[in-house]
Backbone as numpy.savetxt, mean C-alpha at the origin, in Angstrom:
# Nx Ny Nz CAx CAy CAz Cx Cy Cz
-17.69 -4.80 -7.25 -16.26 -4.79 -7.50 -15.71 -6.20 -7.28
-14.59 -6.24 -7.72 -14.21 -7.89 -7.66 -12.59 -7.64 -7.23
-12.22 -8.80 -6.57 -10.69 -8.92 -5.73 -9.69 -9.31 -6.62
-8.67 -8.48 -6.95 -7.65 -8.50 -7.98 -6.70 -9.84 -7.36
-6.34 -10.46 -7.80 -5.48 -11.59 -7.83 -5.89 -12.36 -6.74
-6.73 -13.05 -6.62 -7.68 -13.36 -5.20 -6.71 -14.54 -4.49
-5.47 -15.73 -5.14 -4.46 -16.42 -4.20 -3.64 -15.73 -3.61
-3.39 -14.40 -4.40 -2.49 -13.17 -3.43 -2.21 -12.59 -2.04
-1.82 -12.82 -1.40 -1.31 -11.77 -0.26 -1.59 -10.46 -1.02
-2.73 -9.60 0.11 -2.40 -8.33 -0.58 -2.33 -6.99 1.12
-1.30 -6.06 0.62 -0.85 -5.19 1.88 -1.28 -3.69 1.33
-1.40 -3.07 2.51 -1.44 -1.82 2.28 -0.24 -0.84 3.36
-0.47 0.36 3.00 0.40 1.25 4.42 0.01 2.45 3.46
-0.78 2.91 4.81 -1.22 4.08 4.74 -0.30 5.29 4.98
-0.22 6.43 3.86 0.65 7.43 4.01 -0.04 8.53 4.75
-0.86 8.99 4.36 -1.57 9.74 5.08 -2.89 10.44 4.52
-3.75 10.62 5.13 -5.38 10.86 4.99 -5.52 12.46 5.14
-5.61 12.99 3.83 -5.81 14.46 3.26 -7.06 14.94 4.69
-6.69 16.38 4.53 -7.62 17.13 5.03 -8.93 17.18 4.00
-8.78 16.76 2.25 -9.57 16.74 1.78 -9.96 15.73 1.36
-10.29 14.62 2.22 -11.08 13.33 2.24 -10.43 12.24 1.78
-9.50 12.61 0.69 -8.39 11.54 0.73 -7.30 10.79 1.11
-6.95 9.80 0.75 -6.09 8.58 1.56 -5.11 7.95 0.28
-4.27 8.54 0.57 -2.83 8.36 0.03 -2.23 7.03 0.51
-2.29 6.02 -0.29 -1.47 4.42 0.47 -0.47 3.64 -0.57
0.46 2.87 -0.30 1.10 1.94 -0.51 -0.02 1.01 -0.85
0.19 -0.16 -2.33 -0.42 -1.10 -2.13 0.35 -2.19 -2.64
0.15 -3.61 -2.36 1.20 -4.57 -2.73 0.68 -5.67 -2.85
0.83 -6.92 -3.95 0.98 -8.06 -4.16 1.97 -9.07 -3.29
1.70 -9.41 -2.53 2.81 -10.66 -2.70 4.09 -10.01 -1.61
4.52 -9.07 -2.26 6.20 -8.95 -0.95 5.84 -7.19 -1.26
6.03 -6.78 0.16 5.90 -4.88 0.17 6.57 -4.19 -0.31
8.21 -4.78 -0.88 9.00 -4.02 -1.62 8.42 -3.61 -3.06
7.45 -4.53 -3.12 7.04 -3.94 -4.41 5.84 -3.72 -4.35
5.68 -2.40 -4.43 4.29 -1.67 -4.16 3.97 -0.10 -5.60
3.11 -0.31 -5.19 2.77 1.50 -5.81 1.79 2.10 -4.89
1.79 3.16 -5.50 1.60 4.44 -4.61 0.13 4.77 -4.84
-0.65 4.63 -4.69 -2.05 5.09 -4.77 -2.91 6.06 -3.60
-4.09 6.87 -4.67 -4.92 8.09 -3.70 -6.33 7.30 -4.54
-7.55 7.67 -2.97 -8.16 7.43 -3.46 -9.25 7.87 -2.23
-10.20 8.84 -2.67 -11.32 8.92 -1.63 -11.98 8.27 -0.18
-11.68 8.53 0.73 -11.37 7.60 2.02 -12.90 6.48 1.75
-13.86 7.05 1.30 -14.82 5.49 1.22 -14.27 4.63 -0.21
-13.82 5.39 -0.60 -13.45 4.50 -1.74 -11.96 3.52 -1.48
-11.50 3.81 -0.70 -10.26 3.38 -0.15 -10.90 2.20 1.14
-11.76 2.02 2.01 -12.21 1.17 2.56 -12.92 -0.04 1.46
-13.32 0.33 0.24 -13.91 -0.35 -0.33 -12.91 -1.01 -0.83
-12.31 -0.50 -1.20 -11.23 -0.91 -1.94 -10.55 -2.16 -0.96
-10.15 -1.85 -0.04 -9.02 -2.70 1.08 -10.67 -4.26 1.75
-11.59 -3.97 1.45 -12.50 -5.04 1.83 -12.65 -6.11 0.87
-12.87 -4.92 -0.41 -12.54 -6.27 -1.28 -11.39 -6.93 -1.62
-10.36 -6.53 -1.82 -9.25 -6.77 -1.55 -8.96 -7.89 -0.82
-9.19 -7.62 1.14 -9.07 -8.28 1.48 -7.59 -8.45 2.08
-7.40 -7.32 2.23 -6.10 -6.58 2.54 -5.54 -6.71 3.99
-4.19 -6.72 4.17 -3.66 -6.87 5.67 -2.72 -5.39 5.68
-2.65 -5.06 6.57 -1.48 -3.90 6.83 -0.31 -4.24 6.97
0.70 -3.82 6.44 2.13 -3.87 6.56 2.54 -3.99 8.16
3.44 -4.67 8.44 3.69 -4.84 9.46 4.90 -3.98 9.95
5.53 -3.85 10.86 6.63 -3.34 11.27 7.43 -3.52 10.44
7.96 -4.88 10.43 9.20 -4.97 9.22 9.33 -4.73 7.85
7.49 -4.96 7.05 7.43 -4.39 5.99 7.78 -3.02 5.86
7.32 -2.02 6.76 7.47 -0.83 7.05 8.96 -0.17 6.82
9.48 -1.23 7.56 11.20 -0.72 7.69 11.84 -1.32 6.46
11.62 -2.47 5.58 11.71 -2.94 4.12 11.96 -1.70 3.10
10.45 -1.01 3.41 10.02 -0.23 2.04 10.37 1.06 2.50
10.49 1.19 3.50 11.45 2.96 3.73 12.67 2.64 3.29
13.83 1.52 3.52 15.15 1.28 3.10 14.76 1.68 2.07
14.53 0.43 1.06 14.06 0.39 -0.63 13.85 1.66 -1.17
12.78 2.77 -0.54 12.62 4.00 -1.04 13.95 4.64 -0.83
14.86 4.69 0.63 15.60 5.73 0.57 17.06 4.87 -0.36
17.07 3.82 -0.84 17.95 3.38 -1.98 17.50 3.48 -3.49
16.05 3.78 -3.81 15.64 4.26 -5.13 16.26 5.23 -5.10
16.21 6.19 -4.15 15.76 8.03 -4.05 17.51 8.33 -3.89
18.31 7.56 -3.56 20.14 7.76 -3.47 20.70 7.01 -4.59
19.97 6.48 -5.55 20.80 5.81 -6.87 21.36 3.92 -6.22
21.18 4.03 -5.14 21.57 2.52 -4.31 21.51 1.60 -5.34
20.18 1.23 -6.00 19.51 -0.20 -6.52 20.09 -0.05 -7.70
């Protein structure tokens, strides 16, 4: 496999890890407000975030992209 935009900052935030092996995450380029939503088999999801090369959202990203969602989800933006 090969690392998508490899000068990139790239983030994740994990939503949550199925009872049936999957792992539901946030993934992002560059700034966490802009992310999409991806599932993907929990080894396939480590593979994924290695090559990558991935950092976890931090606190403030965290609190960023919950605003952002709850202003998509109220007509806000």
């Amino acid at each position: 496999m090969y690392e998508l935009m490899p000068e990139e900052k790239k983030f994740v935030q994990i939503m949550e890890i199925r009872d049936d092996g999957f792992v539901e995450f946030n993934f992002a380029i560059g700034e966490a407000a802009m992310n999409v939503e991806l599932i993907l088999p929990y080894k396939a999801f480590i593979e994924f975030c290695q090559n990558n090369r991935v950092s976890f959202f931090t606190k403030e990203q965290d609190t960023e992209v919950l605003i952002d969602n709850e202003n998509w989800q109220f007509g806000i933006n």
